[in-house]
C-alpha positions in Angstrom: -17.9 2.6 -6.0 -19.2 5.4 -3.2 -22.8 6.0 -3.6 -22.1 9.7 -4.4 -19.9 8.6 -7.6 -16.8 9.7 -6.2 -13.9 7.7 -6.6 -12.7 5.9 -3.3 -8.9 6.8 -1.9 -6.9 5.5 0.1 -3.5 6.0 1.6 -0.4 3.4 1.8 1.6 4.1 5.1 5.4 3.2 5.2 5.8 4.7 8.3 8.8 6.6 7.1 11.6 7.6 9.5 12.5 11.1 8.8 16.3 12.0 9.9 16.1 13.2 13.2 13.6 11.4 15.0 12.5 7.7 16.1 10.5 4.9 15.5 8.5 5.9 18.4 7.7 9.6 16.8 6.8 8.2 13.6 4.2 5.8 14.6 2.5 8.9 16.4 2.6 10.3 13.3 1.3 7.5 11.5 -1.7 7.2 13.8 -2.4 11.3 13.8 -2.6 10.8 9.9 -4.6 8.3 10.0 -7.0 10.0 12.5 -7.0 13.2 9.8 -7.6 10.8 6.8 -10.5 9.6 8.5 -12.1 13.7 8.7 -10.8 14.0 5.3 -12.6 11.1 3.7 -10.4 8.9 2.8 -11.6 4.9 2.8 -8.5 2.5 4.4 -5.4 2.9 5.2 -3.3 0.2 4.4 0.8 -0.5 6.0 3.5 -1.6 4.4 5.4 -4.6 5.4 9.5 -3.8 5.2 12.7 -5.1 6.9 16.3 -3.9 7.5 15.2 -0.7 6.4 16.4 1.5 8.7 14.0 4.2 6.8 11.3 2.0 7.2 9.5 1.3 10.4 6.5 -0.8 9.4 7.8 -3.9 10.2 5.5 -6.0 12.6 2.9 -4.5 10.3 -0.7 -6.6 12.2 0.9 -4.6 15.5 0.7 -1.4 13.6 -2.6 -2.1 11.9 -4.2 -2.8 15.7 -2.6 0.3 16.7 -4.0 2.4 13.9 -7.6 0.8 14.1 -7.4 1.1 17.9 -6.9 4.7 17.4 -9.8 5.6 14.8 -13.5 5.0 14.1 -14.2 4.4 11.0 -11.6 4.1 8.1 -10.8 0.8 6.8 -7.2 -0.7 8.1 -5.1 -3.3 6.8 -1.9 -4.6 5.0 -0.4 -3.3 2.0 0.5 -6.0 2.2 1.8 -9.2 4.3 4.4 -10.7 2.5 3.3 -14.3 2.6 6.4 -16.1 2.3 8.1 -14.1 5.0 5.4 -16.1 7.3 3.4 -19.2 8.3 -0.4 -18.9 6.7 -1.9 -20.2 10.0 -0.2 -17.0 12.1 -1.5 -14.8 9.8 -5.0 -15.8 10.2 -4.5 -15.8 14.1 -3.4 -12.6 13.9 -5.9 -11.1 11.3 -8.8 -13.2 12.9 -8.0 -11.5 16.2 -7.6 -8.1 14.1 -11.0 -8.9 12.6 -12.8 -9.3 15.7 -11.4 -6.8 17.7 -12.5 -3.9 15.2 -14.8 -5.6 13.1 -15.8 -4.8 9.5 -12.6 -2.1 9.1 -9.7 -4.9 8.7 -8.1 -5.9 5.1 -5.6 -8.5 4.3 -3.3 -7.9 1.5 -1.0 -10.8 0.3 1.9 -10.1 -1.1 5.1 -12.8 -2.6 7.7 -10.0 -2.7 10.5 -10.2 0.3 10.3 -6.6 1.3 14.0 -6.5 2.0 16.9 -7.6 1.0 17.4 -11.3 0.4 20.1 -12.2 2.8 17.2 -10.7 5.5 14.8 -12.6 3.6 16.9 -15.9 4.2 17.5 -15.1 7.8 13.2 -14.6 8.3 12.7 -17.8 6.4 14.8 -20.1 5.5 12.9 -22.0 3.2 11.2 -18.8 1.7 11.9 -19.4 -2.0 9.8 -22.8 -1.6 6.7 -20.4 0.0 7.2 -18.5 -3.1 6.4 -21.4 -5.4 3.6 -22.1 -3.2 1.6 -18.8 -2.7 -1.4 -19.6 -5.0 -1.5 -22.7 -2.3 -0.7 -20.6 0.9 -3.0 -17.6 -0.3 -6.0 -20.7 -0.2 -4.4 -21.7 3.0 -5.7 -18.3 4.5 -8.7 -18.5 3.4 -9.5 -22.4 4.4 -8.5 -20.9 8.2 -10.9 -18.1 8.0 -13.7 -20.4 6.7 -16.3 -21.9 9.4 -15.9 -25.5 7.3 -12.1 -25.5 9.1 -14.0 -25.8 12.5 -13.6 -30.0 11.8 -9.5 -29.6 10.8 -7.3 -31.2 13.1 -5.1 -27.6 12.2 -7.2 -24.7 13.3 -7.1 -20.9 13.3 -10.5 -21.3 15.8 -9.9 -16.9 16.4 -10.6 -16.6 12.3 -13.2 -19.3 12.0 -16.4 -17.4 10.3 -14.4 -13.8 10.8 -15.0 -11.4 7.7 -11.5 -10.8 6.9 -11.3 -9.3 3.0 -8.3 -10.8 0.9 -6.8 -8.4 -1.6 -3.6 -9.9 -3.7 -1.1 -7.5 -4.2 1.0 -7.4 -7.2 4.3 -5.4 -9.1 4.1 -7.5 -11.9 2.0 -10.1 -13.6 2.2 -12.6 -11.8 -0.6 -11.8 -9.0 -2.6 -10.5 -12.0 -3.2 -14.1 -13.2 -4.0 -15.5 -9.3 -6.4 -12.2 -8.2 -8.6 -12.9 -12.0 -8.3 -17.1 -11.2 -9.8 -16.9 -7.1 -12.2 -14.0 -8.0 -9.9 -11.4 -5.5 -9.5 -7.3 -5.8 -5.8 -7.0 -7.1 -4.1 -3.8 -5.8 -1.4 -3.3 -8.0 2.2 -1.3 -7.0 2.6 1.2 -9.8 3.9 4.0 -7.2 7.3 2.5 -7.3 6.8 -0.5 -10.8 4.8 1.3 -13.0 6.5 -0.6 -15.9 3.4 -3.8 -16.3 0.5 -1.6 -14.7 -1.9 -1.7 -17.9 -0.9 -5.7 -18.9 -1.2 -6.6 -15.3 -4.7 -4.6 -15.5 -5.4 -6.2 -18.6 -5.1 -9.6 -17.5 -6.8 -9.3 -14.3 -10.2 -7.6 -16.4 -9.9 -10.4 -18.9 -9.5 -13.7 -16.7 -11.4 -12.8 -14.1 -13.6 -15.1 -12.4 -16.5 -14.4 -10.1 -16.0 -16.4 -6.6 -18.1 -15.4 -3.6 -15.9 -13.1 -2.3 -16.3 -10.4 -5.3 -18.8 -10.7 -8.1 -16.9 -8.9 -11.1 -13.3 -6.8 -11.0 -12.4 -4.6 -8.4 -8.4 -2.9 -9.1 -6.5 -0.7 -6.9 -3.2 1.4 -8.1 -1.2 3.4 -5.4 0.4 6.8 -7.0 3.3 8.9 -5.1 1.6 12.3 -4.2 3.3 15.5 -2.9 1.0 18.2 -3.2 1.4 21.6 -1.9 0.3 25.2 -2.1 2.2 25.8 -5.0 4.2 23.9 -7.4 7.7 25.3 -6.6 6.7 24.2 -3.1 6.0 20.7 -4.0 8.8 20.7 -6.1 10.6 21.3 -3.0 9.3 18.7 -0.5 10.3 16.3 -3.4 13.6 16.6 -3.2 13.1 14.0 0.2 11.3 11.9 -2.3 14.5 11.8 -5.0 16.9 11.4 -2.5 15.2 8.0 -0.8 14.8 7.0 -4.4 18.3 7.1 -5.3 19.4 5.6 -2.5 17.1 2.8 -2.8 18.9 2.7 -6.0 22.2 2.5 -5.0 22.0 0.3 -2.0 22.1 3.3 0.0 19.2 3.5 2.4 19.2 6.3 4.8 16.7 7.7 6.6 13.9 10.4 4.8 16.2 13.8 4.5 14.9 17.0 4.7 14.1 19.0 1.7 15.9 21.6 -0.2 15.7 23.7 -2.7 15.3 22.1 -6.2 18.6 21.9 -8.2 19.4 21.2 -11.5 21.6 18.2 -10.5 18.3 16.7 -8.7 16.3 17.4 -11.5 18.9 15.7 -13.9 18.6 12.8 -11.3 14.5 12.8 -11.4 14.6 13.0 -15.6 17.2 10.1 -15.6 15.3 7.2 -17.3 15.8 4.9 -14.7 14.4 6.9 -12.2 11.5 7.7 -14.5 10.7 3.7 -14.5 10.6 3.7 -11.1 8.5 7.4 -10.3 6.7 7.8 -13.4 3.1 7.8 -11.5 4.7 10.5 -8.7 2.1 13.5 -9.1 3.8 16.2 -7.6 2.2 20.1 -7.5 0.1 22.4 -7.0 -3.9 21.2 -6.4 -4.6 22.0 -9.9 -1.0 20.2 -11.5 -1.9 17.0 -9.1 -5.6 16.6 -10.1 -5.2 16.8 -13.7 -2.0 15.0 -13.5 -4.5 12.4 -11.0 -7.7 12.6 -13.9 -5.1 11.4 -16.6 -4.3 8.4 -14.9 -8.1 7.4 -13.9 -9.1 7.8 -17.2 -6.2 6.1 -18.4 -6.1 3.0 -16.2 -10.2 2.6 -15.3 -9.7 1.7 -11.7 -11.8 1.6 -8.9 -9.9 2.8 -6.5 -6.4 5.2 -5.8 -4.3 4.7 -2.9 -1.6 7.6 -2.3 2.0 7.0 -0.9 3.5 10.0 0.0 7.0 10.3 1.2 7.1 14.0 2.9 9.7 14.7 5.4 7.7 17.2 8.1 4.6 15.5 9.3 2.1 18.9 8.5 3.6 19.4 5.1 2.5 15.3 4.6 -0.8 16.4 6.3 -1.4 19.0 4.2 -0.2 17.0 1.1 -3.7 14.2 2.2 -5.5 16.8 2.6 -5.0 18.4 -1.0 -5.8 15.2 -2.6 -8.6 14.6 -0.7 -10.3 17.7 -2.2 -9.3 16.5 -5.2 -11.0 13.6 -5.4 -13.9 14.7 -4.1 -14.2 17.2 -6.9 -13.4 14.4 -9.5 -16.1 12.6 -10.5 -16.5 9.2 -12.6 
């Protein structure tokens, strides 16, 4: 918790292509939000990890992470998250212990089991994926055994993360992680912008098992909400339309790149009250400053946790801005 009893927030970058431009663009992007999150308050910025998603350009996420961190001061970078059984345990703690001393004190490592694609991608990144799956709990201690100055007598070595501070977050859509982040004694982020569904038994799990370690002496939770805030709530309504479109055609097997907004229609709203889109969006906060924070108070009260972190899929880069910047005055004007 801040000293100033404000709630910490966060943002979760996807690095979103938006129809019309590049890769390239959108990185700029990524790194002059970042830059603005940091004036605006907010405390880390974590990147996705996503492939064959032509929407999607966070894939070598550790090379985005140094280039976001390279280009700031002070907020807090990291993964949300490394998917694990995409990759070896020993690269990932070269690459985060070379992360962690290169900007020290502002890198975060969340671990992730989920494929972030598709599974014939997932096959073709690693083969033997679904047996790194099994063994997560086992890789996840892996990490952590690298980054530890007792590895300096292994005969494998990580020697760049040997004695690095390098905070390990599991990440979670489900259950599952709930049970591993309470049994090591981690901070559990949990996905509830895009699976609500187990958010308060995942929660409830975590809280109940938990077992101090020496990384984290009670709880610490992390939900990420969808956020499109605007001047006005037709406006938001508006820039949501972007939003409904990616979600159905994540739906459908129809990726396409983040499409401009348009005026709201009835069929789109049909689409965004149909109850399987509502399983997916149910924590998207979308308005007007007043609609999102009491929308935003609702679910801290509701849920307890310790910290929000905002995903916000907004197809001009100043609307998305603008968007961070709304909630940031938000939660500075909501108090515990």
């Amino acid at each position: 918790m801040n000293s100033d009893n404000t709630i910490p927030y966060s943002i979760l970058e996807l690095a979103s292509v938006a129809s019309g431009t590049t890769p390239a663009e959108t990185f700029k992007d990524s790194l002059d939000l970042a830059r603005k999150a940091e004036g605006f308050g907010y405390n880390r910025l974590w990147l996705a990890e996503h492939h064959n998603m032509k929407s999607i350009a966070s894939s070598a996420t550790s090379v985005l992470i140094g280039h976001i961190a390279g280009g700031t001061k002070k907020i807090r970078v990291g993964s949300g998250g490394i998917m694990l059984p995409n990759h070896s345990p020993l690269i990932v703690a070269e690459q985060f212990g070379t992360l962690g001393s290169l900007y020290p004190g502002r890198i975060d490592l969340g671990l992730g089991r989920a494929p972030g694609t598709d599974q014939v991608t997932a096959h073709a990144i690693r083969s033997d994926r679904m047996q790194a799956v099994h063994q997560f709990p086992e890789e996840v201690s892996k990490i952590q055994q690298f980054f530890s100055k007792e590895n300096a007598n292994a005969k494998v070595r990580a020697t760049v993360a040997e004695g690095v501070e390098m905070p390990v977050y599991i990440l979670g859509s489900s259950t599952d992680s709930a049970h591993l982040a309470a049994k090591k004694g981690l901070p559990y982020a949990f996905a509830s912008h895009f699976a609500p569904a187990q958010l308060f038994e995942a929660l409830d799990i975590y809280y109940n098992n938990f077992q101090p370690s020496e990384y984290l002496e009670k709880p610490y939770t992390i939900a990420c909400i969808n956020v499109i805030a605007a001047d006005s709530d037709e406006h938001a309504e508006n820039l949501s339309t972007s939003l409904i479109r990616m979600f159905f055609g994540v739906m459908t097997g129809n990726i396409d790149y983040l499409q401009k907004p348009t005026p709201m229609t009835q069929e789109l709203r049909e689409l965004a009250a149909n109850p399987a889109f509502q399983r997916m969006l149910k924590y998207a906060f979308v308005g007007s400053k007043e609609s999102v924070s009491h929308k935003t108070a609702e679910f801290l009260k509701k849920t307890g946790v310790n910290e929000l972190m905002v995903a916000s899929h907004i197809y001009d880069h100043q609307d998305r801005v603008k968007s961070y910047q709304i909630f940031s005055e938000i939660m500075k004007e909501l108090k515990r």
